[in-house]
C-alpha positions as CSV (number, residue, x, y, z in Angstrom):
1,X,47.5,-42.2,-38.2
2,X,45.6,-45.4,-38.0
3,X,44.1,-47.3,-40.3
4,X,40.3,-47.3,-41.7
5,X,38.4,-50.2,-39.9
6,X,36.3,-52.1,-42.5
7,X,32.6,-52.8,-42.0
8,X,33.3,-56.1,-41.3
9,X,35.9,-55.0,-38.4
10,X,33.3,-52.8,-37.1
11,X,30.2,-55.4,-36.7
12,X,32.6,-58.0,-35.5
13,X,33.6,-55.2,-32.8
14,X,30.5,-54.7,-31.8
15,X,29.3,-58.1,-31.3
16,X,31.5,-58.9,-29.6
17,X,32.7,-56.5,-27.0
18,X,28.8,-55.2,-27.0
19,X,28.2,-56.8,-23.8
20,X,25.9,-59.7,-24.6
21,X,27.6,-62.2,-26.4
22,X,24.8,-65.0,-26.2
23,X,22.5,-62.9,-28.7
24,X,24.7,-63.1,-31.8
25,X,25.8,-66.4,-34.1
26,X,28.4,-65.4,-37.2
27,X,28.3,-67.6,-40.3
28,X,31.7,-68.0,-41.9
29,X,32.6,-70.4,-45.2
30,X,34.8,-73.1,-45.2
31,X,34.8,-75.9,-47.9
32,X,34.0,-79.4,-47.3
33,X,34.2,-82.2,-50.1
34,X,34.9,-79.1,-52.5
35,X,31.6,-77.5,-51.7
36,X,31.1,-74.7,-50.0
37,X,29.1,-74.0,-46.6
38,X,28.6,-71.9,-43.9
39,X,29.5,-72.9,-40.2
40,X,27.6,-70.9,-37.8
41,X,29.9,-70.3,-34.8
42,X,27.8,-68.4,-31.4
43,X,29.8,-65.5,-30.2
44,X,30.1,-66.8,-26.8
45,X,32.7,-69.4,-27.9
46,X,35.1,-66.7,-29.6
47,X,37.8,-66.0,-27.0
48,X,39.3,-62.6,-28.9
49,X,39.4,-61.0,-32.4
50,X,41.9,-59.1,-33.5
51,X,44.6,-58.6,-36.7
52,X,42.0,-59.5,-39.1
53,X,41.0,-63.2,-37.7
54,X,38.6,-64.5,-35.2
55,X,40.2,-66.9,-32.6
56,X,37.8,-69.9,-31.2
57,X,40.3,-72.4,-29.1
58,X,43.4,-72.7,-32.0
59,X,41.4,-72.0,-34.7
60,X,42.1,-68.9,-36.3
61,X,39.3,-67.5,-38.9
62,X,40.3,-64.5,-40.9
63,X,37.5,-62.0,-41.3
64,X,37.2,-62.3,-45.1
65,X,35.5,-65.8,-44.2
66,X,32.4,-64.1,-42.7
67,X,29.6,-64.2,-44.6
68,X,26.7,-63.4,-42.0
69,X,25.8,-62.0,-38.6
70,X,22.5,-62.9,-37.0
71,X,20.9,-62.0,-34.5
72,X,19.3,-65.7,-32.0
73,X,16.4,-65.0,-33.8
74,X,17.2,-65.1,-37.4
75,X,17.4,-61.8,-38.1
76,X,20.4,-60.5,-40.3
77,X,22.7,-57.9,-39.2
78,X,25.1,-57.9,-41.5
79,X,25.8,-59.8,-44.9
80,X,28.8,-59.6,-47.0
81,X,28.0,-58.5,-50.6
């Protein structure tokens, strides 16, 4: 039996193995000077997700980062509570 894919899992999957990655930017929190902000990273320069992190070059983001998915034009497609 495998495991139940989170929301988060499931817009992440479909960003980015829906075809056009160019379209979508995700927004993920890191801290800076002890305040927190959100780095938008395009989809294009993601080179694989999988095991609960994003990988851009050696960088590895774990999902629980995400805070948004947009669409190039602003619009929101998902936002974590």
């Amino acid at each position: 039996m495998g495991r139940k894919r989170g929301e988060i899992e499931i817009w992440l999957r479909r960003v980015f193995f829906g075809g056009n990655r160019e379209k979508y930017i995700i927004y993920v929190r890191f801290r800076e000077a002890g305040e927190e902000k959100l780095l938008p990273i395009p989809v294009k320069l993601i080179d694989d997700i999988r095991r609960g992190y994003i990988y851009v070059g050696d960088t590895m983001i774990p999902y629980h980062r995400v805070a948004e998915i947009r669409d190039r034009n602003g619009k929101v497609l998902f936002r974590r509570g």
